[in-house]
Every structure is written in structure tokens, then in C-alpha cells.
C-alpha positions, 0 to 999 in steps of 0.5 A: 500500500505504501509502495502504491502512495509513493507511487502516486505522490511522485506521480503528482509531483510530476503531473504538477511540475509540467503544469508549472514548467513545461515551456509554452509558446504563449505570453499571456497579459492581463486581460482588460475587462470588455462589455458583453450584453449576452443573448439580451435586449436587441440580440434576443434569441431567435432562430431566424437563420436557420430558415436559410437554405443554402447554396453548395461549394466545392471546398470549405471556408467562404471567410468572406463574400463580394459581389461583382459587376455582373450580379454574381457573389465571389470568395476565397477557400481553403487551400487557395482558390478563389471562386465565382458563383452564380446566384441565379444557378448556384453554378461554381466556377474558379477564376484563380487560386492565390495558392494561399487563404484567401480571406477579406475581397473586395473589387476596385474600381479596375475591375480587379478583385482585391484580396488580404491573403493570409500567407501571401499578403494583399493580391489582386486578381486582374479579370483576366486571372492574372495574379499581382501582388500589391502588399507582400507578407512582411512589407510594413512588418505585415504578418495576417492581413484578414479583412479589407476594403476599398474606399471611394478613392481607391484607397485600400483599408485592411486589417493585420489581425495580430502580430504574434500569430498567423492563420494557422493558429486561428485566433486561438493564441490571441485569445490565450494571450490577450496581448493586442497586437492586431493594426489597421493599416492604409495603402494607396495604389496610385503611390504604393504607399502602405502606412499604418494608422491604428495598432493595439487592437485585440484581434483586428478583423473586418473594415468597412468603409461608410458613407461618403468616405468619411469614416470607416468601422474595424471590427476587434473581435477578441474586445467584442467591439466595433470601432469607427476610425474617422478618414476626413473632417475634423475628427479625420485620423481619430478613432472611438467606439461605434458598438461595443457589449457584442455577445459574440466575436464579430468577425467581417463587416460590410456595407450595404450602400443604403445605411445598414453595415452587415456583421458577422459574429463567429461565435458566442462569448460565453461566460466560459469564454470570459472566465478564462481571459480573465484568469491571471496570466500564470494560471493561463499558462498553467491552463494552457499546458493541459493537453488540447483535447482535455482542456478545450471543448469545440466551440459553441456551433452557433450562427448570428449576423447584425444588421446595424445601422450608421447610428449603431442601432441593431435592426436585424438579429439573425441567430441559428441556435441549431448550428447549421450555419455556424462560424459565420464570417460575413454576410452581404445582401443582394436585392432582398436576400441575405447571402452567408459564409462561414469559416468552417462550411462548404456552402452558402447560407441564402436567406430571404429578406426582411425577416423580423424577430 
């Protein structure tokens, strides 16, 4: 008995001394506290989005969706490829592949398709197909260009998530870490001038540029925040909070042209979420060391897109509690349907508008 309790003693010591010692790649800082409403007020549960029906794709990750001049929805997938899809047909076609992640895309006034690619930096796809490079990986120290967009003056706006971690980690150290590292950043074609102009934001994520130019919102997803950064006018080069208390991690913005940005949010931030940014950075480390499959749960499978207005007021809460249409990344209407992509589907989520809770 006794050989049996030494046995487990020094079991324990060693369980505890890899808890307390084993090196970890993550640095975490204290967190500092940001609102969460929850599933109240104007984010009341409904299940509204899962009535979508849905439109298949070849491969998996639609992060984000634009629309062309010929009516027709574009996005990047995992593995590279960058696809064309009819919305009347639903028919799929591939114009490029970047050979990287493509992520945020936008058109600019060229005709050319504009894209912050993960591992490659900002590239262009001429509608030819040929592929040109405007912003490598590492010029301006960037390091996960997400999310961008382009101003009415051809301006690129888009956004470097972190400097600490890259795609392949997904966010996750950045959540672990709570060391904002995230930038917004500013490229001018005409010179191929890239500046950046806002940095410390805790997982920098969507851009949207809104009315007339004169001011556009960066969504950071790990502060559940939306941050308006004005681009003209007195307060031009000063930045506040557009909306902060989101009950999940927003993901893409877009704007809709007629007063309503579209914003996606990945996931919850559920009371376990914020339990664990709050713990003292030893303790997270110590957290951390555990191995994955004990320590994490899959996240929460749930679907939610905001319609907010210029004023931040929330006139659409679409959710699937179901988790059909899960790890939403973006939206975009067209006319009086809502098209949806996820990080993690093969598909399209199709969802005909206005609906009302």
C-alpha cells in the first residue's frame, strides 16, 4: 500500500511540475475587462437563420463574400482558390487560386478583385486571372492581413489581425494571450504607399468603409467591439467606439450602400469564454499546458449576423441556435436576400429578406 502512495505522490509531483514548467509558446497579459450584453435586449434569441437554405461549394471556408459587376457573389477557400458563383444557378466556377487563404475581397474600381491573403499578403486578381501582388507578407512588418476594403478613392483599408500569430493558429493564441497586437493599416495604389494608422487592437478583423468616405468601422473581435476610425473632417485620423457589449466575436463587416453595415459574429462569448481571459496570466499558462483535447471543448456551433445601422442601432438579429450555419464570417445582401459564409462550411447560407424577430 505504501509502495502504491509513493507511487502516486511522485506521480503528482510530476503531473504538477509540467503544469508549472513545461515551456509554452504563449505570453499571456492581463486581460482588460470588455462589455458583453449576452443573448439580451436587441440580440434576443431567435432562430431566424436557420430558415436559410443554402447554396453548395466545392471546398470549405467562404471567410468572406463580394459581389461583382455582373450580379454574381465571389470568395476565397481553403487551400487557395478563389471562386465565382452564380446566384441565379448556384453554378461554381474558379477564376484563380492565390495558392494561399484567401480571406477579406473586395473589387476596385479596375475591375480587379482585391484580396488580404493570409500567407501571401494583399493580391489582386486582374479579370483576366492574372495574379499581382500589391502588399507582400512582411512589407510594413505585415504578418495576417484578414479583412479589407476599398474606399471611394481607391484607397485600400485592411486589417493585420495580430502580430504574434498567423492563420494557422486561428485566433486561438490571441485569445490565450490577450496581448493586442492586431493594426489597421492604409495603402494607396496610385503611390504604393502602405502606412499604418491604428495598432493595439485585440484581434483586428473586418473594415468597412461608410458613407461618403468619411469614416470607416474595424471590427476587434477578441474586445467584442466595433470601432469607427474617422478618414476626413475634423475628427479625420481619430478613432472611438461605434458598438461595443457584442455577445459574440464579430468577425467581417460590410456595407450595404443604403445605411445598414452587415456583421458577422463567429461565435458566442460565453461566460466560459470570459472566465478564462480573465484568469491571471500564470494560471493561463498553467491552463494552457493541459493537453488540447482535455482542456478545450469545440466551440459553441452557433450562427448570428447584425444588421446595424450608421447610428449603431441593431435592426436585424439573425441567430441559428441549431448550428447549421455556424462560424459565420460575413454576410452581404443582394436585392432582398441575405447571402452567408462561414469559416468552417462548404456552402452558402441564402436567406430571404426582411425577416423580423
Amino acid at each position: 500500500m505504501r509502495s502504491v502512495l509513493k507511487l502516486l505522490a511522485l506521480l503528482a509531483l510530476v503531473v504538477a511540475g509540467y503544469l508549472a514548467f513545461k515551456p509554452v509558446p504563449i505570453d499571456p497579459a492581463p486581460w482588460i475587462t470588455t462589455p458583453n450584453a449576452g443573448l439580451t435586449g436587441p440580440f434576443a434569441p431567435n432562430a431566424l437563420l436557420a430558415d436559410a437554405d443554402s447554396i453548395a461549394l466545392p471546398g470549405a471556408g467562404p471567410e468572406d463574400l463580394t459581389v461583382g459587376a455582373d450580379g454574381a457573389l465571389y470568395t476565397g477557400l481553403i487551400g487557395g482558390a478563389v471562386v465565382r458563383i452564380d446566384r441565379t444557378t448556384g453554378e461554381v466556377r474558379q477564376i484563380a487560386n492565390t495558392m494561399g487563404r484567401p480571406l477579406g475581397l473586395r473589387f476596385d474600381a479596375a475591375g480587379d478583385l482585391v484580396i488580404a491573403d493570409a500567407l501571401k499578403g494583399i493580391v489582386a486578381v486582374r479579370p483576366n486571372g492574372e495574379l499581382r501582388t500589391l502588399v507582400a507578407l512582411g512589407d510594413t512588418k505585415l504578418h495576417f492581413p484578414d479583412a479589407l476594403e476599398v474606399a471611394p478613392d481607391g484607397v485600400l483599408w485592411f486589417s493585420d489581425a495580430s502580430q504574434r500569430w498567423d492563420t494557422r493558429t486561428g485566433g486561438l493564441m490571441d485569445f490565450w494571450e490577450s496581448r493586442p497586437t492586431g493594426r489597421l493599416l492604409r495603402h494607396d495604389p496610385r503611390v504604393g504607399e502602405t502606412r499604418v494608422v491604428l495598432d493595439s487592437i485585440d484581434f483586428a478583423n473586418g473594415v468597412a468603409v461608410g458613407p461618403a468616405g468619411a469614416w470607416l468601422l474595424l471590427n476587434e473581435t477578441m474586445a467584442g467591439r466595433i470601432i469607427r476610425y474617422w478618414i476626413t473632417g475634423p475628427r479625420a485620423g481619430t478613432r472611438e467606439t461605434f458598438l461595443e457589449g457584442l455577445p459574440g466575436l464579430p468577425d467581417n463587416i460590410g456595407y450595404d450602400g443604403h445605411g445598414l453595415f452587415w456583421v458577422a459574429l463567429y461565435a458566442p462569448r460565453t461566460a466560459a469564454v470570459t472566465r478564462i481571459r480573465a484568469l491571471p496570466p500564470w494560471l493561463r499558462k498553467v491552463i494552457y499546458r493541459i493537453p488540447e483535447r482535455l482542456r478545450l471543448s469545440e466551440a459553441d456551433r452557433y450562427g448570428m449576423i447584425l444588421g446595424i445601422d450608421t447610428l449603431g442601432q441593431v435592426r436585424y438579429n439573425l441567430q441559428d441556435p441549431s448550428g447549421r450555419v455556424h462560424s459565420t464570417t460575413t454576410a452581404v445582401a443582394v436585392d432582398d436576400t441575405l447571402y452567408v459564409g462561414s469559416l468552417a462550411l462548404s456552402m452558402l447560407a441564402r436567406l430571404r429578406l426582411p425577416v423580423t424577430p
